[in-house]
N, C-alpha and C positions, 0 to 999 in steps of 0.2 A: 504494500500500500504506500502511495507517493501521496505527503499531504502540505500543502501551501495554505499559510494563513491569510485570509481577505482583507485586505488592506492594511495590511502591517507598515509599509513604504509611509504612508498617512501619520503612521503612530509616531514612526521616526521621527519625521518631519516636523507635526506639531508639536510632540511633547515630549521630544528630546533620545538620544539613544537610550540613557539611562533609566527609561521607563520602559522602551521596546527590551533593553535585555531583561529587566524584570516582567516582561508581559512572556519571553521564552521562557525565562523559567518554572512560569508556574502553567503555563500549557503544557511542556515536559512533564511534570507532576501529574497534569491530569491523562496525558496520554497511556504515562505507566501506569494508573490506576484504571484504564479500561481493558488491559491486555492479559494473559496469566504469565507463571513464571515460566515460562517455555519461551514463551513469546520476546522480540528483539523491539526495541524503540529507538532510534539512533537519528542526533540531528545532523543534517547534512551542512548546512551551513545557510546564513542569513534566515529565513521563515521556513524554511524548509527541512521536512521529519519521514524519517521511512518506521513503519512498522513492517518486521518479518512476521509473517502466523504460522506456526509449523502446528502438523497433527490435527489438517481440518477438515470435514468431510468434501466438502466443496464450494461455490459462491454461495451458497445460503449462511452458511456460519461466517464469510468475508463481509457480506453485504450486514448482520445481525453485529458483527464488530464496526463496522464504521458507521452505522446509524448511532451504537454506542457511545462512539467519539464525539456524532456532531447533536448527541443529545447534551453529551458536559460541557461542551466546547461553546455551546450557543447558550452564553451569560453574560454580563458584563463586571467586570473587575474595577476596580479604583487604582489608579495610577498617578502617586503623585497629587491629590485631591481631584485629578480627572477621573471620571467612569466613561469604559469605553466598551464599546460591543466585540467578543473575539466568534469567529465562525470561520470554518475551513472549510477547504474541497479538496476532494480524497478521488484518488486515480488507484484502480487496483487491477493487479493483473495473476496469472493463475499459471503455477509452476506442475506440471511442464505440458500443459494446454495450450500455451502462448508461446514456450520456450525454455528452455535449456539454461540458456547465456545467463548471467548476469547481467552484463551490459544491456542485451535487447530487453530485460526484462524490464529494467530500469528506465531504460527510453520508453516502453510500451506505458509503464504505469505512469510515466510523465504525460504524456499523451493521452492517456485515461483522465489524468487532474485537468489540464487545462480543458478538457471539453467539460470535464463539471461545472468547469467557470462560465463557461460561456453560456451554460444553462442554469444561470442565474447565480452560482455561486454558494456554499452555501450545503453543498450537496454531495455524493459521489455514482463514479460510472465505472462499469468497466472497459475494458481495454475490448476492440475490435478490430478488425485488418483497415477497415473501411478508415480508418483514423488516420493510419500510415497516407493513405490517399489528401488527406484533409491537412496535414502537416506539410505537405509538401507544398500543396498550394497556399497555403498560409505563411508558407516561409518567402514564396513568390510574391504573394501581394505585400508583405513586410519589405521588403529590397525595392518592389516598385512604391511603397508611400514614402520612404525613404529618400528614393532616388527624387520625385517630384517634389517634394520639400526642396531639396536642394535644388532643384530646377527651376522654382517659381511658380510651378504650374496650379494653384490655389488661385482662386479669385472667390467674390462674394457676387450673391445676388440680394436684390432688398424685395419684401414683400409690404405693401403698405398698411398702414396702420387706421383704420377711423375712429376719429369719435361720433358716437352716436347721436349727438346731441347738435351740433354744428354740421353733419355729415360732410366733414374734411376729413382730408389725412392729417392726423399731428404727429406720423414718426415711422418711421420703415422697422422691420427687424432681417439683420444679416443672417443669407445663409451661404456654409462654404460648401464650393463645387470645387471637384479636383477633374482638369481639363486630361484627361487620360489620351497615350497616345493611338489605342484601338478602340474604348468604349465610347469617348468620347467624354459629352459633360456627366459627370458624377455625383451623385449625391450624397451629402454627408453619413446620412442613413447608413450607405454600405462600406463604410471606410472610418466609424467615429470609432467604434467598440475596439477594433483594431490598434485604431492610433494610443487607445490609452491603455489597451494590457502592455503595448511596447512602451511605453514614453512619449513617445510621438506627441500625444496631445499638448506634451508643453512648451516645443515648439508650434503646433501650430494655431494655438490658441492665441500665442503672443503676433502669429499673424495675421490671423482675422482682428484681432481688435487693431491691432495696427492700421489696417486697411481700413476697416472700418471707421476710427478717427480721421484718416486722409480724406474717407468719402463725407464726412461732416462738415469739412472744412470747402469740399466741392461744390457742397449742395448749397452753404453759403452764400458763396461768390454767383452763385445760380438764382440768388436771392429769397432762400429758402432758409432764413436763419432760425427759424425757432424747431424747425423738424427735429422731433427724438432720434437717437441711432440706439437700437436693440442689440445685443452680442449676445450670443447664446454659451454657457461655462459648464463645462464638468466638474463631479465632487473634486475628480484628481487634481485639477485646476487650483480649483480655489482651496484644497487643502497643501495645495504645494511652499513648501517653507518662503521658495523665492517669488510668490506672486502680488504680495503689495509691493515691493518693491516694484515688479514689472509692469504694474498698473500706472506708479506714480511716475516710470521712464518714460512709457508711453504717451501718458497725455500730457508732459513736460516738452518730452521732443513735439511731438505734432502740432503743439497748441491749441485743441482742442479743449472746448470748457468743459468740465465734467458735469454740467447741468444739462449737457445735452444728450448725456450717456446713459444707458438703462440694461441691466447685467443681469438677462435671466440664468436664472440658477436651478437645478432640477428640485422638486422636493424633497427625493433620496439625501440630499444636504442635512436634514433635519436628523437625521438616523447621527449623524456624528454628535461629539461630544458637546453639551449645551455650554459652556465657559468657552469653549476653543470657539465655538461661533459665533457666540455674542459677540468676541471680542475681534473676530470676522469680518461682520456685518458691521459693528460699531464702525470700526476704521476705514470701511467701506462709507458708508452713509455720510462719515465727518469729511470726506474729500470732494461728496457733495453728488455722486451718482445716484440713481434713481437704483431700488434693488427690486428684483420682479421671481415673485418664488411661481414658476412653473409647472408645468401636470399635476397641477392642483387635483386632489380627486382618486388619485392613481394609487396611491400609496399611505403608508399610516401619516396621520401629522398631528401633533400635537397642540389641542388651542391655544396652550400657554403658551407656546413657540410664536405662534401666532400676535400673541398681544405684546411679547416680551422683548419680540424681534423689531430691529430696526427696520422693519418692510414697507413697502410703497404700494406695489401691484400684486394682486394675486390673478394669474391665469385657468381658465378654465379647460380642460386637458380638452381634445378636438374629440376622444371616444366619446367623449359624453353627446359631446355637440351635432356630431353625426346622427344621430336616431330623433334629434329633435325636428318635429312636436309628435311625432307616430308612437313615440313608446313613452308612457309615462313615467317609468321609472328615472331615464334620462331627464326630461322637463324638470321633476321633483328634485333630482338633486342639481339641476343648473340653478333653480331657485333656490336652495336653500345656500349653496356656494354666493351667490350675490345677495341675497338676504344679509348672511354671515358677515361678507365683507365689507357690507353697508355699515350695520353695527360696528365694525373695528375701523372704520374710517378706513377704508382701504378700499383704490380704484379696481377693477374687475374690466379683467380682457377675453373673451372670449375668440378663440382661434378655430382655421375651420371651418368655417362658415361659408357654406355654398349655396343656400338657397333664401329665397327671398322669407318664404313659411321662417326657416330658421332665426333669418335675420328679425321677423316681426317679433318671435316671442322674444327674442334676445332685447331689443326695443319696453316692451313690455315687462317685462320683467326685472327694466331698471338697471342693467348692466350699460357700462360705461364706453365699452371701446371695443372694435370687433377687427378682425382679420382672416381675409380667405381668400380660395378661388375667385368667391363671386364678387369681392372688388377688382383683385388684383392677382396672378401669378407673381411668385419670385422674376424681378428682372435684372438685367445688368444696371448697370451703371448708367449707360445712352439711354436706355428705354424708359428709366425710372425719372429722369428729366423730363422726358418728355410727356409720361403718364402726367407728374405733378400739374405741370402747366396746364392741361386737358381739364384736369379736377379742379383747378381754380377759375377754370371759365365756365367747367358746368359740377355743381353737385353729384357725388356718389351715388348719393339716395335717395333723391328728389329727381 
């Protein structure tokens, strides 16, 4: 069994080595307390743990041991006056069903843990051939995001923003495409998950907001000065040790006001430690950007988070918004999400929105700011000029 801890990189990061090597050792602890004494527990190095299981009938006693693991394993610990959440993913492979070697067996169960990751994390799989196929091409598209990074080959397109109430745009939100040299334009979608189990993401997060400040300053001189610019962040991101810094480089170099900036963030954000964020957010908020907690809806959140947080916007995740007004269950919780928000002084964006039915309830229902198809597709740069102008001579929604 190959086992990597889920987000450990994060722990380092925020709250120091000296809490990460205390958070190994006492996952060590609980690992040899789920094994017997036959059994081997050995760390390999940085978050990474192999268990040997000798004497076992087969995956059913492998798979009854690592549900074991990730039942001790999923608590959270104090660290330091921080509490943080620990949870693994476990890749296990089966001697001599898979293999002989050592070595291959070790790559296989490698190969078994990242695909646990990539199905949510959290979890464990076994090892299958079809893996060896999926490794490969993963290694592939890893060299080419790689290589395109260094290439330049990233650009943004902006999708428009309305308020519902003046039916203008008051602000775009950036998304990145990677201009690929056979697929053509790309979307983030199929290149995000990628870029942040590699790293990747913090390179290229610092280029989309880059760009995206340059295009603030375009839209400007276009005389479009009050338009928001939206940047979309990963947890990685913004738990990354060097990212206020990176923040304050960026809108230092460009010159961009940060009143004109709005930095949605996933709601998975909320799952990390409540002191490490506040104090996030705080230093976020005092630089004077707009913060926008996203897929609202999706995941667990916590109201105190909510009142406690320096937040601005809360976004209404587009699953919901899709099924509206045909299925009540959707409508019920678009209204209680903007009910919600109303009460905490907090503007309400729903994303999404392709039809006019949608657009009424959303209207009705008091929500503040909409974005979709049926205004607008993502556009470039040229196009988004000249949509703006279009909407200033006639109304979205009128």
């Amino acid at each position: 069994m190959f086992l990597d801890l889920d987000g450990f990189k994060r722990i380092n990061d925020t709250l120091g080595h000296d809490s990460g090597d205390e958070l190994l050792k006492q996952v060590s602890q609980w690992l040899s307390g789920c094994v017997r004494e036959e059994d081997s527990v050995a760390r390999l190095g940085g978050d990474e743990f192999v268990v040997l299981l000798s004497r076992i009938s087969g995956p059913d006693d492998a798979g009854k041991v690592a549900e074991a693991i990730l039942r001790r394993l999923c608590q959270r610990i104090r660290l330091n006056d921080h509490e943080v959440g620990v949870t693994v993913s476990i890749g296990i492979t089966m001697i001599p069903h898979d293999s002989e070697d050592p070595g291959t067996l070790m790559k296989y169960a490698d190969l078994a843990m990242y695909r646990a990751k990539e199905l949510g994390r959290n979890t464990y799989q076994f090892f299958t051939p079809a893996m060896n196929i999926k490794a490969a091409r993963r290694l592939l598209q890893q060299e080419e995001l790689a290589t395109a990074l260094e290439g330049d080959r990233f650009v943004l397109h902006y999708q428009p923003k309305v308020d519902l109430e003046s039916e203008r745009v008051i602000g775009v939100e950036a998304f990145l495409r990677w201009h690929h040299p056979e697929k053509g334009l790309v979307s983030a979608q199929q290149f995000i998950t990628l870029a942040e189990e590699t790293g990747l993401i913090i390179r290229l997060g610092e280029l989309a907001l880059r760009q995206a400040c340059i295009q603030v300053q375009a839209l400007e001189r276009a005389g479009f000065e009050s338009l928001k610019m939206a940047v979309n962040l990963s947890v990685r991101q913004l738990t990354d040790s060097g990212f206020l810094d990176m923040m304050r480089q960026v809108i230092t170099e460009t010159g961009v006001s940060p009143e004109r900036l709005e930095l949605e963030m996933p709601a998975e954000l909320l799952n990390e430690d409540p002191r490490m964020l506040r104090e996030l957010l705080v230093s976020l908020h005092d630089m004077g950007v707009c913060l926008i907690l996203d897929d609202f809806g999706t995941g667990s959140c916590s109201l105190v988070a909510l009142q406690q947080l320096p937040l601005d916007v809360i976004k209404i995740d587009h699953r919901f918004i899709r099924d509206i007004p045909y299925n009540v269950s959707a409508t019920d919780v678009a209204s209680a999400v903007i009910a919600l928000a109303r009460k905490l002084h907090l503007t309400v964006v729903a994303e999404g929105v392709e039809t006019p039915q949608q657009l009424s309830f959303l209207k009705s229902a008091g929500c503040a700011q909409c974005q979709g198809n049926l205004f607008s597709y993502p556009l470039d740069e040229d196009a988004l000029i000249g949509f703006l102008i279009r909407q200033y001579e006639r109304p979205l929604i009128s």
